[in-house]
N, C-alpha and C positions, 0 to 999 in steps of 0.2 A: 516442655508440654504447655498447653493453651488448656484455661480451667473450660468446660465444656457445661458444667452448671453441677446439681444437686440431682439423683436418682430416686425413685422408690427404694434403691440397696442401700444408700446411703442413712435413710431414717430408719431401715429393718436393721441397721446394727443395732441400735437400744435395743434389740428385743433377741439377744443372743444371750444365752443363760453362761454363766460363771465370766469372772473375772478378766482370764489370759485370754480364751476366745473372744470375748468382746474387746480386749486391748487390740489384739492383733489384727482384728476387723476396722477397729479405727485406724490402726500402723496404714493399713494397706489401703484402707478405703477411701475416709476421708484428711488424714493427714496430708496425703501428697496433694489433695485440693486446698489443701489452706497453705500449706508453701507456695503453691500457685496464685492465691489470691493475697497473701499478705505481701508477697515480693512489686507486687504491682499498688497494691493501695499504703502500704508502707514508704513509698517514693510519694506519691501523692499526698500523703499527710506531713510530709515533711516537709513540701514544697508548700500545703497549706498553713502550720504552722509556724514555718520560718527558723525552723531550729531539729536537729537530725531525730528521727523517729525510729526504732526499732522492733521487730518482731520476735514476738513468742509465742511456742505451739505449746496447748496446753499439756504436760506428761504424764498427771495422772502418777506420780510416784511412789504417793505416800498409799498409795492403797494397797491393801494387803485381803482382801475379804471381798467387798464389793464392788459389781463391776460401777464403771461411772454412767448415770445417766445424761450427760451430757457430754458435750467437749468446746473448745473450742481456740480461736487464735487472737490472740490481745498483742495489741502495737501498744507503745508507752514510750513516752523521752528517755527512759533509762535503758541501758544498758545491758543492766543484770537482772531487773525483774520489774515485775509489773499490778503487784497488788498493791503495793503502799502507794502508786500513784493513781492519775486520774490517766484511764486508758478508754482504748477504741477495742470493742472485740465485734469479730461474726465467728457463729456456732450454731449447734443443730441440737436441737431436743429429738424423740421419737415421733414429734407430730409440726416442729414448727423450725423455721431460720430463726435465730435473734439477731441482729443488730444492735450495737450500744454503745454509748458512751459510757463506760461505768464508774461510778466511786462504791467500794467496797469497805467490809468493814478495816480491814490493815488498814487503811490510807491512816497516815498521824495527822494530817494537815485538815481534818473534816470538819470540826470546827468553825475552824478560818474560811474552810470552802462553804460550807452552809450559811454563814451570815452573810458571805457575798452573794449567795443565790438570791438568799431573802431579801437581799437591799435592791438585787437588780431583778427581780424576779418577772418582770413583763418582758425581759428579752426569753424568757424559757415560755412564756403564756402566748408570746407570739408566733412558737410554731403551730405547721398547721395541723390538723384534728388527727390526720393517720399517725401522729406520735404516739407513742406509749413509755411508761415509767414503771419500772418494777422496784420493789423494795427491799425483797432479796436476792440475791443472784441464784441461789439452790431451788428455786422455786421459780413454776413456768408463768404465772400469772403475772397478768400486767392490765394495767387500767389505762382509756385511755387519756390524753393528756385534757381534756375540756371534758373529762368526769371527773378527774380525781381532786382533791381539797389538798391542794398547793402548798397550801402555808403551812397545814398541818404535817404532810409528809417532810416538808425541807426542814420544819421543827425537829420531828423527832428522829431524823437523820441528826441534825445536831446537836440531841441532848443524849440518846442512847448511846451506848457505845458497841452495838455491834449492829445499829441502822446502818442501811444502806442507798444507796442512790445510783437507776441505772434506767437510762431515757436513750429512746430511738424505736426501731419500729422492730415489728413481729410478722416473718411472712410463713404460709402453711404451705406443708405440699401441691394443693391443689392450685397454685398460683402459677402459670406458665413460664415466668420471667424467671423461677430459681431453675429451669433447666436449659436457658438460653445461659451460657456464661459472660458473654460481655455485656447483655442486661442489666444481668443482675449486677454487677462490676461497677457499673455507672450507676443505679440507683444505691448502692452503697454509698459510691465518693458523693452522691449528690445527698445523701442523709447525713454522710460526716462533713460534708462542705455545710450544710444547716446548724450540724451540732458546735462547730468551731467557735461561734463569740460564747457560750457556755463554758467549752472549754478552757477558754482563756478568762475567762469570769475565778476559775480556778487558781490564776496564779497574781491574777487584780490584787495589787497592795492597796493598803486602807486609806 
């Protein structure tokens, strides 16, 4: 299958009431689009970062109660999982695409990655203005990258311990490019080809 893009049915699953029905509408709906698109931008980031990249679709396991309001698919250098590192995800809220480079709260290494932000901090000020930075991942809000106070967020990413840090862009339904699929495909790789010297700011020894 060739991903063909994101639908109006796609964002009407967040709004399917209980738990297993909305599982089973992600199973079907938009899971088999993120196997389509991680399989293709997963080669791609591996070939951009120079060392093997792997895909994970998110499962949604541990819930027993609630259905999830999001979902989505994270690429990470590991193997077996992908919160304790610094990953790439695309996923859908009920109203928007996100795209990201994420560091979450698991990551052990956040620390070390935050004083590097802060030392190299105009390679992240240098993208351009359609950026955005969110600070929780459970939450749809994001500021964009020439509003938000820089220092201050990449501080309390580093002294909190359940801050987080998660930069790239935000696209809404009404945007025509999430229903062309190789569009969108490319503005991806061309958002994660931007987010890449960041990324590697992540594994920068001192």
């Amino acid at each position: 299958m060739v991903f063909q893009g994101f639908t109006k049915t796609d964002f009407e699953t967040f709004h399917i009431e209980g738990l297993y029905p909305r599982m089973e509408a992600i199973q079907q709906r938009i899971q088999p689009k993120f196997h389509e698109i991680g399989s293709i931008l997963t080669d791609d980031l591996t070939a951009m970062v120079g060392s093997e990249m792997y895909l994970h679709i998110a499962r949604h396991a541990r819930r027993t109660v609630n259905p999830p309001q999001d979902t989505w698919l994270a690429i990470a250098g590991n193997k077996r999982g992908y919160k304790k590192h610094p990953h790439f995800q695309v996923g859908l809220w009920d109203d928007r695409v996100f795209i990201w480079l994420a560091y979450i709260y698991e990551l052990p290494e956040k620390v070390k990655i935050a004083k590097s932000f802060l030392k190299n901090i105009d390679i992240i000020k240098s993208l351009p203005n359609d950026f955005v930075i969110s600070l929780d991942h459970m939450k749809k809000d994001a500021t964009s990258i020439n509003e938000i106070d820089l220092n201050a967020a990449l501080e309390r990413f580093r002294d909190v311990k359940k801050a987080e840090f998660l930069i790239g862009k935000q696209l809404f339904p009404s945007n025509p490019i999430l229903e062309n699929g190789d569009e969108f495909i490319e503005l991806v790789k061309n958002t994660y080809r931007q987010l890449i010297p960041i990324y590697r700011l992540s594994y920068k020894e001192d």
